[in-house]
C-alpha positions, 0 to 999 in steps of 0.5 A: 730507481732509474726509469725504464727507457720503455715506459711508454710501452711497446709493440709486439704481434707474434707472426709465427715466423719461428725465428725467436726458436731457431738459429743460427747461434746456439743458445739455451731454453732453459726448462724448469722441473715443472714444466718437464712433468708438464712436457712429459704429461703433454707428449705421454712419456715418462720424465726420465725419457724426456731428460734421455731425448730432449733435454741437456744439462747445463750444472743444476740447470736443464735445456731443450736440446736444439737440431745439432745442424740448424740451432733450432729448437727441436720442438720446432715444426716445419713451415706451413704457409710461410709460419712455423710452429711449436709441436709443444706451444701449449706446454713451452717452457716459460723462456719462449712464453715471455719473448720477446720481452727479456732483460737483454732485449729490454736494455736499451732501444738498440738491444730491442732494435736488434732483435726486431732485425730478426723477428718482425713482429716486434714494433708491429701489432699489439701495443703493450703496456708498461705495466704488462711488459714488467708482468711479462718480463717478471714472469716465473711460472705461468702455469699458477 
């Protein structure tokens, strides 16, 4: 096995900018089974309502339907004092819980620099370790 290039760790401090939820690109936030009982019990409809409203297929596989004009996730809210929120933070789906540490933004310092040009809370804050970042990164379900 290769070493990984962040085995030093990294830095990550949410500023609740919104930007890893919005777009300009279209892009997908896939959504287990689970975690759309988990959405619907959180907004108190019923799980085909919530496949109706906020949810698209993709094959077998399901995402949050994005603002057809901006790319932004529907879910999130307006800004407030300069930060966005998610109207459903508590039961986002494990994709937005392990930002920004994906596989594409881990390959390479390049891939990870990119990323920080659009969210500025990577480099800066919390400092994560190599180990925790794996943990993050493997994650599957956060709700076990």
């Amino acid at each position: 096995m290769t070493m990984k290039w962040y085995v030093c760790g990294l830095n990550f401090e949410c500023t609740g900018c919104g930007n890893c939820c919005a777009g300009p690109d279209e892009g997908y936030i896939w959504i287990s089974k689970t975690e759309i009982e988990f959405l619907a019990e959180h907004l108190g409809v019923s799980i085909d309502e919530v496949r109706q409203k906020y949810l698209k297929k993709y094959g077998r596989r399901s995402s949050i339907v994005e603002e057809p004009r901006t790319k932004d996730c529907i879910f999130l809210t307006a800004a407030k004092g300069g930060c966005r929120g998610c109207a459903v933070y508590s039961v986002r789906p494990n994709q937005c819980r392990t930002w920004p540490f994906w596989d594409g933004n881990l390959y390479d310092p390049d891939a990870w620099n990119y990323a920080a040009m659009r969210c500025p809370g990577i480099n800066k804050g919390r400092f994560y370790s190599f180990e925790e970042i794996e943990q993050i990164r493997k994650q599957k379900s956060w709700w076990e």
